[in-house]
C-alpha positions as CSV (number, residue, x, y, z in Angstrom):
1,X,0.0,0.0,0.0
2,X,1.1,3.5,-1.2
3,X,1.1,6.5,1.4
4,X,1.2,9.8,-0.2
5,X,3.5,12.3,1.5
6,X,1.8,15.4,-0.4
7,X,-0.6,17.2,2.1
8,X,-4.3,16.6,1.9
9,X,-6.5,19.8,1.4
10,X,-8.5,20.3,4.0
11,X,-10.5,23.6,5.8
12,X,-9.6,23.4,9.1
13,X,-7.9,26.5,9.9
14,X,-4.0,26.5,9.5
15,X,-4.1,22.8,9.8
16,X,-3.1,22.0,5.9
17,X,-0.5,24.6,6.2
18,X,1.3,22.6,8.7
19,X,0.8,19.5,7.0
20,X,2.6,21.0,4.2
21,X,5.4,22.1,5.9
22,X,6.1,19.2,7.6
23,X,6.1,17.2,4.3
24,X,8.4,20.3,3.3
25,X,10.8,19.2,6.1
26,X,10.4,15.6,6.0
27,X,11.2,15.7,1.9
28,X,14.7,17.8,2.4
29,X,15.8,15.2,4.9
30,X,15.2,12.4,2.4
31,X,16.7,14.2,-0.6
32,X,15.9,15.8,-3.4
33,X,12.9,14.5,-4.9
34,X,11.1,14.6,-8.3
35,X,7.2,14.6,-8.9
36,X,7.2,11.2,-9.9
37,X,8.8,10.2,-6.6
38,X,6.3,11.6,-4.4
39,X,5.0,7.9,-3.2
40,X,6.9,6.1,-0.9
41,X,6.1,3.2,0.6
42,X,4.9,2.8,3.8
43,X,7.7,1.1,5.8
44,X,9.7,3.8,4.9
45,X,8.6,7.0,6.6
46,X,9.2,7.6,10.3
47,X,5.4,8.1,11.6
48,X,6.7,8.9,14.7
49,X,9.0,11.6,13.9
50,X,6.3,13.1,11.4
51,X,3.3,13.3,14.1
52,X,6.1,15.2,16.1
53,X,7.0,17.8,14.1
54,X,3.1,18.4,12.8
55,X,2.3,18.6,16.4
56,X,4.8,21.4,16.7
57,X,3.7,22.8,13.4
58,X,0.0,23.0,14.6
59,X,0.6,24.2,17.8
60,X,2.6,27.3,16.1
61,X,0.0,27.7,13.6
62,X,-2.6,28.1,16.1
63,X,-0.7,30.3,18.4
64,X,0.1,32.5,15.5
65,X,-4.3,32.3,14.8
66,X,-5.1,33.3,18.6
67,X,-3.2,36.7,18.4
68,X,-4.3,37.3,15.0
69,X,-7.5,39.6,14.6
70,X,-10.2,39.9,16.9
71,X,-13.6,37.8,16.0
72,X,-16.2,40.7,15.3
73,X,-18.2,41.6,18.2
74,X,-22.2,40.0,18.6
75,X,-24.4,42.6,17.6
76,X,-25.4,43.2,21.4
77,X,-22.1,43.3,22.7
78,X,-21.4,47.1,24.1
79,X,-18.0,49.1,24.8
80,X,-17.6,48.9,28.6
81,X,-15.1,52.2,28.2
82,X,-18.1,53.9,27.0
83,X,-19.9,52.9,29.9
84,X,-19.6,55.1,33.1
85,X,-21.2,53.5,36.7
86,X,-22.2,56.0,39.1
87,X,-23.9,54.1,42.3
88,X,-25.7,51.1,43.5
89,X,-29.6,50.7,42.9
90,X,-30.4,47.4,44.1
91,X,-29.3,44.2,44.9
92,X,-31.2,41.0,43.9
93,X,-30.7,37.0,43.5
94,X,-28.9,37.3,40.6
95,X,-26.0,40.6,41.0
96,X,-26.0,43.9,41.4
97,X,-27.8,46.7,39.9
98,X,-26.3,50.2,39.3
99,X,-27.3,53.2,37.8
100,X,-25.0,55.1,35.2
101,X,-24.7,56.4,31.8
102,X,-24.3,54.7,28.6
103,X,-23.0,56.2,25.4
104,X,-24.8,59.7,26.9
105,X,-28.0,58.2,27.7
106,X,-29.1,56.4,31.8
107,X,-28.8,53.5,32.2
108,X,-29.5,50.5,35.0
109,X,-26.5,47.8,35.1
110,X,-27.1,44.7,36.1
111,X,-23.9,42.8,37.3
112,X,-24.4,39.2,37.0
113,X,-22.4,36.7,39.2
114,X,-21.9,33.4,37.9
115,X,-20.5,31.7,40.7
116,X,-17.3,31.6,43.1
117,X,-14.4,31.2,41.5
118,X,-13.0,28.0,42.3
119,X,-16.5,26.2,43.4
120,X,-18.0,26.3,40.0
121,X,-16.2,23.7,37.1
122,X,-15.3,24.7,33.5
123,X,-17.7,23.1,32.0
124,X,-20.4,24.7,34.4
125,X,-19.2,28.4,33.7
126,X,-19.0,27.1,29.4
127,X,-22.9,26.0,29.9
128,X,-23.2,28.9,31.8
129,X,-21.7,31.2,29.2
130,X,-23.6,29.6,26.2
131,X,-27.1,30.5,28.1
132,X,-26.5,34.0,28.4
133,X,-25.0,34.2,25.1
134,X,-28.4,32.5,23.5
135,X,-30.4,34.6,25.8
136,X,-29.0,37.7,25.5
137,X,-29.2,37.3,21.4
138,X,-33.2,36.5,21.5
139,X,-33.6,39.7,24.4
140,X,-31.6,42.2,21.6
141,X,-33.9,41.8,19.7
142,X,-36.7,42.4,22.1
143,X,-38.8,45.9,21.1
144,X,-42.4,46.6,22.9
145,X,-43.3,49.3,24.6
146,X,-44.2,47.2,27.9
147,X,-40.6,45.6,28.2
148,X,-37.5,47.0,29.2
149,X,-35.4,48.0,26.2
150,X,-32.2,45.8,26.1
151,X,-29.3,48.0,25.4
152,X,-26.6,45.7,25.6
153,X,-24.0,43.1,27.6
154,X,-20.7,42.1,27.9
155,X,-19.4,39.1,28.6
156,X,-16.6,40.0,30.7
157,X,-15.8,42.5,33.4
158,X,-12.0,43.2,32.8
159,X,-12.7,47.0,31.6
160,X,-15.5,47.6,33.8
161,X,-15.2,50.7,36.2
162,X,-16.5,50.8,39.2
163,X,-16.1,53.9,42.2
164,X,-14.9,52.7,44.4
165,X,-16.6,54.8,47.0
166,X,-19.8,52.8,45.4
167,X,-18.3,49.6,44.8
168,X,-19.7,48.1,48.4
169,X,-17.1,45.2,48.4
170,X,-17.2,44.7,44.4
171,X,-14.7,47.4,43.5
172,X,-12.7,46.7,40.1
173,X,-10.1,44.4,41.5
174,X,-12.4,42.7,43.4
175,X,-15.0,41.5,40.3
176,X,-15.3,38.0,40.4
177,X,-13.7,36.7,37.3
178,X,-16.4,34.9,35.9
179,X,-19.3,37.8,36.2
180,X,-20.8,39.8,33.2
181,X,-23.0,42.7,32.9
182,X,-26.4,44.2,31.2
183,X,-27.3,47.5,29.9
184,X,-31.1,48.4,30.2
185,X,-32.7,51.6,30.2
186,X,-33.3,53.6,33.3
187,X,-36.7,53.4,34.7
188,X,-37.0,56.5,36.7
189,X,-39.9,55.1,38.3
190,X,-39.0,52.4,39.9
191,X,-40.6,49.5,40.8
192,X,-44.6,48.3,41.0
193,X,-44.2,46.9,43.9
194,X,-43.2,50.2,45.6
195,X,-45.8,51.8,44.5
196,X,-48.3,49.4,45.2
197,X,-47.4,49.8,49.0
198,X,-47.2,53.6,48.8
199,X,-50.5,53.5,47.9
200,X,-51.4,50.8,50.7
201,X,-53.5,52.9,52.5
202,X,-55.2,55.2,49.4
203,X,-55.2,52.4,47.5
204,X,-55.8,52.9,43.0
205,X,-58.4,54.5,41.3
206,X,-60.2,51.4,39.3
207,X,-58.7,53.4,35.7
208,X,-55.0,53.0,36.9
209,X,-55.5,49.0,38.1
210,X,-57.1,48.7,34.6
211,X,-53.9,50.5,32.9
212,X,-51.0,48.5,35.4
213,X,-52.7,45.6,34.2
214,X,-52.9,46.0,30.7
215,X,-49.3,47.1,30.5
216,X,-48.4,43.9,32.3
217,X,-50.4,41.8,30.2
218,X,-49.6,43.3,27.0
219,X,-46.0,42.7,27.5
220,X,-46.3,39.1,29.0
221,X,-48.5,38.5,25.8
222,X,-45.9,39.8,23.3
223,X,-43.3,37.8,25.3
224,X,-45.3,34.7,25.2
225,X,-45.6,35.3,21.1
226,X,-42.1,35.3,21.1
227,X,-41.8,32.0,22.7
228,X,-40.3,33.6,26.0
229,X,-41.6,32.1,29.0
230,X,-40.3,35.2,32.1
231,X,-40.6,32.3,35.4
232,X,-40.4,35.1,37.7
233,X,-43.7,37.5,37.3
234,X,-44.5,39.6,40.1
235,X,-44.4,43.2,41.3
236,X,-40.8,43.6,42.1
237,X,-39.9,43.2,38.4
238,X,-42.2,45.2,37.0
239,X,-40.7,48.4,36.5
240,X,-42.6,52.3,35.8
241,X,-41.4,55.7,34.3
242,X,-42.6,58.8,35.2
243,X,-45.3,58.6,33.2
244,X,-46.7,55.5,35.2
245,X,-45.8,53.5,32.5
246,X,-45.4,50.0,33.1
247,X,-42.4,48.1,32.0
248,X,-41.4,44.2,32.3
249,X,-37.5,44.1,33.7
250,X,-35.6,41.4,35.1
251,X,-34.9,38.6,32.8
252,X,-32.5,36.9,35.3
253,X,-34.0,33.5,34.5
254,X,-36.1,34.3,31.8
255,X,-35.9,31.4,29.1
256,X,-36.8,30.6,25.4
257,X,-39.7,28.2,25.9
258,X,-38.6,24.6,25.7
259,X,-40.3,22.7,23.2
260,X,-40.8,19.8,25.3
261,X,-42.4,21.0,28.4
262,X,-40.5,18.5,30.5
263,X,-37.0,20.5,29.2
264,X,-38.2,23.1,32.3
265,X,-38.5,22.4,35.1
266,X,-37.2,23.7,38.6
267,X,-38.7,25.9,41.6
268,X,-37.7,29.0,39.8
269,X,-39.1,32.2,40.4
270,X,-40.7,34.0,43.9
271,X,-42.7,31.5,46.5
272,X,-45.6,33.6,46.4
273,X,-46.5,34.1,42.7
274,X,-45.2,30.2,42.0
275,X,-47.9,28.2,40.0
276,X,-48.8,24.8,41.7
277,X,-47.0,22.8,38.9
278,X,-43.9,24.6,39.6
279,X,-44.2,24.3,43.4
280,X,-44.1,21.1,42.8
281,X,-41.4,20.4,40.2
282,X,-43.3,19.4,37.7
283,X,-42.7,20.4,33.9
284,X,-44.3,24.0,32.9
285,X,-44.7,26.2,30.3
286,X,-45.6,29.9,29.3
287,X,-48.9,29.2,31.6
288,X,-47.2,29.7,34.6
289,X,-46.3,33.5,33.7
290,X,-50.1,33.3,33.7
291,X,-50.7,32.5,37.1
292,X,-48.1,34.9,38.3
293,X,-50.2,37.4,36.4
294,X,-53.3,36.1,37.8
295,X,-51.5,37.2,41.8
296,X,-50.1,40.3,40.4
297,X,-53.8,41.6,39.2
298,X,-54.7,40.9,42.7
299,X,-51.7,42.9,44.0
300,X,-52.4,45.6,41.9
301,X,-56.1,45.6,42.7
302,X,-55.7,45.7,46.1
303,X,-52.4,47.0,46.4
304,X,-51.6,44.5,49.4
305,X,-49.5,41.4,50.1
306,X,-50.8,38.1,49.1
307,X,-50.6,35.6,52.2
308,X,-48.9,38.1,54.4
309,X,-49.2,35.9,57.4
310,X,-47.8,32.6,55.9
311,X,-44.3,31.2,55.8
312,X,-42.7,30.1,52.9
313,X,-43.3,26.2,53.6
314,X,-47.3,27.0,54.3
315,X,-47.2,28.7,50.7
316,X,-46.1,26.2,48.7
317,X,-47.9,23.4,50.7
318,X,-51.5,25.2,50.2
319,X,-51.6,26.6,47.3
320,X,-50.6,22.7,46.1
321,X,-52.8,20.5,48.4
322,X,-55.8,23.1,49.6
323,X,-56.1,25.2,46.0
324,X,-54.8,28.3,48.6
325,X,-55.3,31.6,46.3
326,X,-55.4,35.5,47.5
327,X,-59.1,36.7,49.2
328,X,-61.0,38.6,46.1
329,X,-62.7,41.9,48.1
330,X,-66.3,42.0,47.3
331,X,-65.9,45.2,46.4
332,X,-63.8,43.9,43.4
333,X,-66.3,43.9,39.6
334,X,-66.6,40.9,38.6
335,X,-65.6,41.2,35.2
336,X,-61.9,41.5,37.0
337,X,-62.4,39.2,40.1
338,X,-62.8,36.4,37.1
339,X,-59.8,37.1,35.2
340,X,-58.0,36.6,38.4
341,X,-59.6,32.9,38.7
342,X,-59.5,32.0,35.4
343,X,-55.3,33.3,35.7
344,X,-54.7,31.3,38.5
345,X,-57.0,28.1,37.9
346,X,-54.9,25.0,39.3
347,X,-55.2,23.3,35.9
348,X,-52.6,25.1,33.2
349,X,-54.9,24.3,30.5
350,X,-57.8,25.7,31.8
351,X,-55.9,29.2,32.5
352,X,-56.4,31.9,29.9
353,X,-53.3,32.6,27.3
354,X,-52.4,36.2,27.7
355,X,-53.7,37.7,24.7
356,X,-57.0,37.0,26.2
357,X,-56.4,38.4,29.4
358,X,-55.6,41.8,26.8
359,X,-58.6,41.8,25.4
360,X,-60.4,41.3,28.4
361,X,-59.0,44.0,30.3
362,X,-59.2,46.0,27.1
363,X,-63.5,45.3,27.8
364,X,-63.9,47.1,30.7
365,X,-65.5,49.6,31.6
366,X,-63.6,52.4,34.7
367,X,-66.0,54.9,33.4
368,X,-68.2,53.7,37.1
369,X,-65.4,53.5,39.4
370,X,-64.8,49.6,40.9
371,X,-61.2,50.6,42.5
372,X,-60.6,49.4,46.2
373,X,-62.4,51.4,48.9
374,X,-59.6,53.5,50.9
375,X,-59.4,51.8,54.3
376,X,-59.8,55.3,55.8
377,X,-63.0,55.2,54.1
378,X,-63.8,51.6,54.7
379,X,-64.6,51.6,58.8
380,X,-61.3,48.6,59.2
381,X,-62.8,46.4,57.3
382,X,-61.2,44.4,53.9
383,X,-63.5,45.9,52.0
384,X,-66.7,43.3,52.2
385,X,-69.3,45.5,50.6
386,X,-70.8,45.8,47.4
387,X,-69.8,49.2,47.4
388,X,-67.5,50.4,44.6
389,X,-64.2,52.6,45.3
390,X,-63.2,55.4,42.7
């Protein structure tokens, strides 16, 4: 059997350039050679010695590829020198959030830590790494006026600056290696729930709980036609200008919807606005942003804490076994108490898909009133009349 010595052309990068130098090198050691002598046989070439010196061929190659040009940047990678951070907002599960400027215009920054160095494995920060990547490519190209606008991430933290006066532990030398950040716009609003229990006492006039809600489910329905399911819908990722515009933020474990429902699964998301399927680990899909809607409405409604007196453990256990749901006010219309059961029904299938929920909401009538009655107008009681607030 013949072996040919000539290099075989193949597209992998630098690799048939080393193949034909080492046949280069391995041919002046053997003489010169004519084109008709290019076949040798087999027992005559020193595999070893040629597997050696294309193994050091390669290796320069590819050395000489990595500090070559730059891949080109994904389209929502951002310039971390044109990004200036100017103090801390919040803090959450998932990092940090600071406000600052981008490029001129605010912006909230959402540092994102991946883990300890040294407790999570390579292959746990590569997984890790791929998900944001795919995640931050479908949120780019996000645009409704009811979700935050995505301006950007990085992937690294290396030219991030941080004052140190602000940097609360986290300053620039002190960035865990393995964090990355997101731009969004500033929401000079800030958050539903904050206003909800501002308004505790007041409580909303019937027209703004119809407006909150419509923004919410407007944006949970565009999000849903995108096949993005949110997993953690509830007030305190709900974000307003100052226009009392409502915004959806937080896409800390916001995920393209699996195909095969059994792909999610996992308690993910906030104990109190949890569908039963999820309480109970079971596999989930877009529905469950429906049942978190379903709480919210009821937040917004009556601008209170669902199951304020429960512990976590009593949460999950009745809303799974005893159907537990928030106490509709009789005071509520009924055109909105039943969106709230038909949101939160036990049974996925049986809950309504959010583009529904738009149009019902679109429906009603706040011409009458049908808000929650103020409790300094309702004599200490939670509002068990037929009478209708403003």
């Amino acid at each position: 059997m013949d072996l040919t010595i000539g290099v075989e052309k193949r597209s992998i990068g630098g690799a048939s350039e080393a193949k034909e130098e080492v046949s280069r090198n391995k041919l002046k050691s053997s003489g010169s050679l004519s084109n008709k002598d290019m076949f040798l046989r087999a027992d005559k070439i020193d595999l070893k010695s040629l597997d050696i010196q294309l193994e050091k061929t390669l290796s320069r190659v590819w050395i000489k590829d990595k500090s070559g040009p730059l891949k080109p940047k994904e389209e929502w990678q951002i310039d971390l020198s044109k990004l200036d951070i100017r103090y801390v907002v919040a803090k959450g599960t998932y990092g940090t959030v600071y406000r600052g400027t981008y490029d001129g215009q605010d912006v909230a920054v959402k540092l994102l830590d991946w883990g300890e160095d040294g407790f999570a494995t390579d292959a746990e920060t590569a997984a890790l790494r791929t998900s944001f990547q795919q995640e931050v490519a479908v949120w780019h190209k996000l645009k409704h006026p009811n979700v935050t606008k995505f301006i950007g991430a990085s992937m690294g933290t290396s030219d991030l600056r941080i004052p140190q006066n602000n940097a609360t532990g986290n300053d620039h030398g002190s960035l865990p290696a393995r964090a990355c950040c997101v731009v969004v716009e500033y929401l000079a609003g800030g958050s539903l729930k904050k206003y909800l229990i501002k308004n505790r006492r007041k409580k909303l006039a019937y027209k703004i709980v119809i407006q909150l809600a419509l923004d919410l489910a407007r944006g949970l329905s565009y999000l849903h036609s995108k096949k993005i399911v949110h997993r953690d819908v509830k007030t305190e990722n709900m974000l307003l200008d100052t226009q009392q515009n409502l915004k959806i933020a937080d896409f800390g474990v916001a995920r393209v919807e699996a195909q095969n429902p059994k792909d999610m699964t996992g308690e993910t998301g906030t104990l109190g606005y949890m569908a039963p399927e999820v309480l109970e680990g079971k596999p989930y899909n877009h529905r469950c942003d429906v049942y978190s809607f379903g709480i919210c409405l009821w937040e917004i409604y009556c601008c209170d804490m669902p199951y304020p007196d429960l512990s976590f453990v009593e949460v999950s256990s009745a809303v799974v076994r005893q159907n537990l749901r928030p106490e509709i006010p009789r005071c509520c219309p009924s055109s909105l108490a039943n969106i709230m059961r038909r949101c939160w029904d036990a049974n996925p299938d049986k809950r309504l898909e959010m583009d529904e929920v738009v149009k019902l909401l679109e429906a009603i009538d706040t011409s009458k009133g049908g808000g929650m009655i103020p409790e300094d107008q309702a004599g200490g009681c939670f509002c068990f009349t037929p009478t209708r607030g403003p």
